[in-house]
C-alpha positions in Angstrom: -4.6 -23.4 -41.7 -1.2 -23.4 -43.0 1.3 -26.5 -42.8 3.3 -24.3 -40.3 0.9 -25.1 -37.9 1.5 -29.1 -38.1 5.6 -27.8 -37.7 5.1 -26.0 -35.1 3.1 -28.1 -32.9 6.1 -31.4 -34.1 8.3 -28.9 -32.4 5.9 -28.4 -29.4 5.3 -32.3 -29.2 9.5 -33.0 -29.3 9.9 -30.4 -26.7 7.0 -31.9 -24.4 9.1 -34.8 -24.1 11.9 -33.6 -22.1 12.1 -35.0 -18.8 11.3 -31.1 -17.5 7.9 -30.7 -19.2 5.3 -29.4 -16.7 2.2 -30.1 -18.7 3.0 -32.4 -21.2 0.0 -33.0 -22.5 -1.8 -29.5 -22.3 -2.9 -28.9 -26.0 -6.2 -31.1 -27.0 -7.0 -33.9 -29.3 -5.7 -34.0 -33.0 -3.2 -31.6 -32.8 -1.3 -34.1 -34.7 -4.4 -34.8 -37.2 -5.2 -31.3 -38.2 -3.0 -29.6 -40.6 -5.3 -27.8 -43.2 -4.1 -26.7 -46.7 -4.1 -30.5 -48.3 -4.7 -31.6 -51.8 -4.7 -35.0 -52.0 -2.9 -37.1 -54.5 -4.3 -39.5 -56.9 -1.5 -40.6 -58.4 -0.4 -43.5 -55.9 1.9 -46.5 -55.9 -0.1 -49.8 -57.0 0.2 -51.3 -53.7 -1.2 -48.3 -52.4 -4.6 -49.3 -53.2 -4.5 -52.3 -50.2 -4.6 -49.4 -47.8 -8.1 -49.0 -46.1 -10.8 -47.3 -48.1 -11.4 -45.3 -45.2 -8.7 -43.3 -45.4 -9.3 -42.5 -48.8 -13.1 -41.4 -47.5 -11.8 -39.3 -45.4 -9.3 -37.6 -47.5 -11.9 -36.8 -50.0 -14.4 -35.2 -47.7 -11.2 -33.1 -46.1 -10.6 -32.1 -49.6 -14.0 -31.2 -50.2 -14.5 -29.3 -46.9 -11.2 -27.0 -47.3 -12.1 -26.3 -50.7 -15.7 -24.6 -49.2 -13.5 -23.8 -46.0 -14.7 -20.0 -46.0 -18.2 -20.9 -46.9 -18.9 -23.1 -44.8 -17.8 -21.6 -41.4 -17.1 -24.3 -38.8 -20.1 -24.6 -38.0 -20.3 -25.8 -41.6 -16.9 -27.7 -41.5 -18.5 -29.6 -38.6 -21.2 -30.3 -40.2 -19.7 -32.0 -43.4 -16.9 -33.5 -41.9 -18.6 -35.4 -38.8 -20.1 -38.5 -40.8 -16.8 -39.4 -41.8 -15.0 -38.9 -39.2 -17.5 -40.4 -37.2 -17.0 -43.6 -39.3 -13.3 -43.2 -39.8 -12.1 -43.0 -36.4 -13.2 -45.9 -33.6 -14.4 -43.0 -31.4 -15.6 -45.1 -29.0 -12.6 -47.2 -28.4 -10.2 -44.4 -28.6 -12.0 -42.8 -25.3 -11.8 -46.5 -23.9 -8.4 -46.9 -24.4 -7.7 -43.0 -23.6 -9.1 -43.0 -20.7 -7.6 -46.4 -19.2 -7.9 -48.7 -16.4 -10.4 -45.8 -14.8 -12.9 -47.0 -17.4 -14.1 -50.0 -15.8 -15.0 -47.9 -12.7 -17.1 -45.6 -14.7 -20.5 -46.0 -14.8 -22.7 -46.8 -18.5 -23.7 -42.7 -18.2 -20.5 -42.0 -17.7 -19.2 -43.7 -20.5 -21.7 -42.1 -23.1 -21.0 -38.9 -21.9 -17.4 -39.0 -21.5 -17.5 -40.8 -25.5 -20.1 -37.8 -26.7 -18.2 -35.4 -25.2 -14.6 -36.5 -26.7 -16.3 -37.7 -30.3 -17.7 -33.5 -30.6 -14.8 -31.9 -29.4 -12.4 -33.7 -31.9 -14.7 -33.3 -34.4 -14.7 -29.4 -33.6 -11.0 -29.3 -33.7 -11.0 -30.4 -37.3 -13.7 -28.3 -38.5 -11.7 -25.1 -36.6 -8.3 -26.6 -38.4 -9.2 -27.2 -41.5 -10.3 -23.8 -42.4 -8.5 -23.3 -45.9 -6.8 -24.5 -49.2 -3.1 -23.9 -49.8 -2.1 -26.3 -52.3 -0.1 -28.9 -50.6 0.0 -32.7 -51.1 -0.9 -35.7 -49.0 0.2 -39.0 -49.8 0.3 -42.5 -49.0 3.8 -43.8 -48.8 3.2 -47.2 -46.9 1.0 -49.9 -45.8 1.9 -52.3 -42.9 0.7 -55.0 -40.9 0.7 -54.9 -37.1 -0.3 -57.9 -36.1 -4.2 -58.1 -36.9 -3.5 -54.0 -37.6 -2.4 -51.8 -40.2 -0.3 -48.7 -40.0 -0.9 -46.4 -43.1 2.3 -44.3 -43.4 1.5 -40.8 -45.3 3.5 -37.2 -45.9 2.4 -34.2 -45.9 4.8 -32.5 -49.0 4.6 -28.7 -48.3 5.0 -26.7 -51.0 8.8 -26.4 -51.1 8.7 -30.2 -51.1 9.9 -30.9 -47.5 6.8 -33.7 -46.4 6.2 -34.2 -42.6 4.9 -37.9 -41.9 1.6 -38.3 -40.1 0.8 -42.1 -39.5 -2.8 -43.7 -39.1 -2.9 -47.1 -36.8 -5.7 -49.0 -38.0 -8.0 -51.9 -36.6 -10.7 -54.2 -37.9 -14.0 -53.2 -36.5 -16.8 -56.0 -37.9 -16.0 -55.2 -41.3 -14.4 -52.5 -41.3 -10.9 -50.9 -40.9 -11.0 -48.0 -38.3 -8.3 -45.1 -37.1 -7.5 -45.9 -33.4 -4.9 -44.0 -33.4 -2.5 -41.5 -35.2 1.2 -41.0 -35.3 2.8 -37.1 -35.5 6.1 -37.0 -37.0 5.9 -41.0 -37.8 6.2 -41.4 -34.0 4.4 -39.2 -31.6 1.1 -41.1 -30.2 -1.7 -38.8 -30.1 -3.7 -41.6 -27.9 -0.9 -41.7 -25.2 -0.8 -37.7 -25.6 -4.7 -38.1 -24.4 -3.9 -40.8 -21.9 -2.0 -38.9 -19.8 -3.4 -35.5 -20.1 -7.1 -37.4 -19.2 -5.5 -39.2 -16.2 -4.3 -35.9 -14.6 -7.7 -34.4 -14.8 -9.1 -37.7 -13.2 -7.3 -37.8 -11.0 -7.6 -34.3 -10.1 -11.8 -34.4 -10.6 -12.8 -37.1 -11.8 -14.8 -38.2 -14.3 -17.3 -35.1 -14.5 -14.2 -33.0 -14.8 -13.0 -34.9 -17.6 -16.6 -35.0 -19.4 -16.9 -30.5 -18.3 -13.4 -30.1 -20.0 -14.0 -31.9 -23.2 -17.7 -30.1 -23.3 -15.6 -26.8 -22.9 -13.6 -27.3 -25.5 -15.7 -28.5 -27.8 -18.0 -25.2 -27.0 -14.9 -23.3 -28.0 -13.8 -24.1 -30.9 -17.4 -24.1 -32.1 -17.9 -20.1 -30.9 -14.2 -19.9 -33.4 -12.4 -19.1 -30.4 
C-alpha cells in the first residue's frame, strides 16, 4: 500500500464534508488507520517514552507484518496482526460508542454479533492495507492529556519528507491504555465517520443489516477483493 493511498482518501474525507455530500460516510472502517509502507522510528524525543506502550506494540507488529507482507497473504496479515490490534483498540467500546443511543435497545446477541462482526472486518481492512514495505517513517510527535485521556499525535513522513498526521485518542481500560478512537489529518474522527454511516443503515434495516454489512465486508476483504 503506498502513502498515496492515506492522501487520497484525506482528500476524500475533506470533500465528504461539504454540506452536498450524498453518502458521507460510504467507505468502511480505518480508512484513516491504514496506510501501509511504514518504518517506524526509534529515534524519539525523551518525552516520547510517556506515550502508551500500546502504540509502540502495535507499531512493531505493523512493522513486522509489512516486512512479510507478500508472504504472508492477508490471510496471513490477519492472522499476525489481530492479537494486537485486538488488544490495542477497545473494540468493544468503539462499536458501543459507534453505534449510539440504538445500543441500549439492542439485545446481548445483538451486541456480540454486531462487536464480532465490526472487530473482523477492521481487522481485515488492515491485513488488506498493509500489504507492503516502502520505506517511510512514523513517528511520535506528541503526547496529550484529555481529561482522564491521552491523544498520541504522530506523522507519517513520506519519502520526500512531507508527513501527514494520524492521531490516536486513548483511554484507560483496567490497566491499560486503549485506541478508542483515531484522528485522520490531525482532525477527521474515524468513530463519528462510523457513527453516522451505522445510523443510516439502522435506520434503514436495523440491526441485522448493520451486523450482514460488516460480515460482508469483512468476507471481502478476506477473498482480496
Amino acid at each position: 500500500m503506498k502513502t498515496s493511498f492515506l492522501l487520497e482518501k484525506t482528500m476524500q474525507r475533506r470533500r465528504a464534508m461539504l454540506p452536498a455530500r450524498k453518502s458521507i460516510f460510504k467507505s468502511m472502517i480505518l480508512r484513516g488507520f491504514l496506510v501501509a509502507g511504514l518504518c517506524f522510528s526509534t529515534a524519539v524525543p525523551t518525552w516520547a517514552a510517556e506515550a502508551p506502550e500500546a502504540i509502540n506494540g502495535l507499531n512493531a507488529q505493523l512493522l513486522a507484518t509489512m516486512k512479510q507482507a507478500q508472504a504472508l497473504g492477508v490471510q496471513g496479515r490477519y492472522d499476525a496482526l489481530s492479537p494486537v490490534l485486538s488488544k490495542t483498540y477497545d473494540i468493544a467500546s468503539m462499536t458501543r460508542m459507534a453505534v449510539g443511543p440504538n445500543w441500549e435497545t439492542l439485545q446481548p446477541a445483538q451486541k456480540a454479533a454486531l462487536t464480532d462482526a465490526f472487530s473482523r472486518m477492521m481487522i481485515a481492512t488492515y491485513a488488506k492495507r498493509f500489504d507492503g514495505f516502502s520505506g517511510e517513517t512514523f513517528k511520535i510527535t506528541e503526547v496529550t492529556d484529555r481529561a482522564t485521556d491521552k491523544m498520541v499525535k504522530t506523522q507519517i513522513i513520506q519519502s520526500n519528507g512531507k508527513p501527514v498526521p494520524l492521531n490516536y485518542l486513548m483511554r484507560k481500560s483496567g490497566p491499560e491504555w486503549r485506541v478508542v478512537d483515531v484522528y485522520l489529518d490531525g482532525t477527521i474522527s474515524e468513530l463519528a465517520s462510523r457513527r453516522a454511516e451505522f445510523t443510516s443503515i439502522l435506520k434503514a434495516g436495523g440491526p441485522d443489516a448493520l451486523i450482514a454489512s460488516l460480515r460482508k465486508q469483512g468476507d471481502r476483504l478476506l477473498s482480496g477483493g
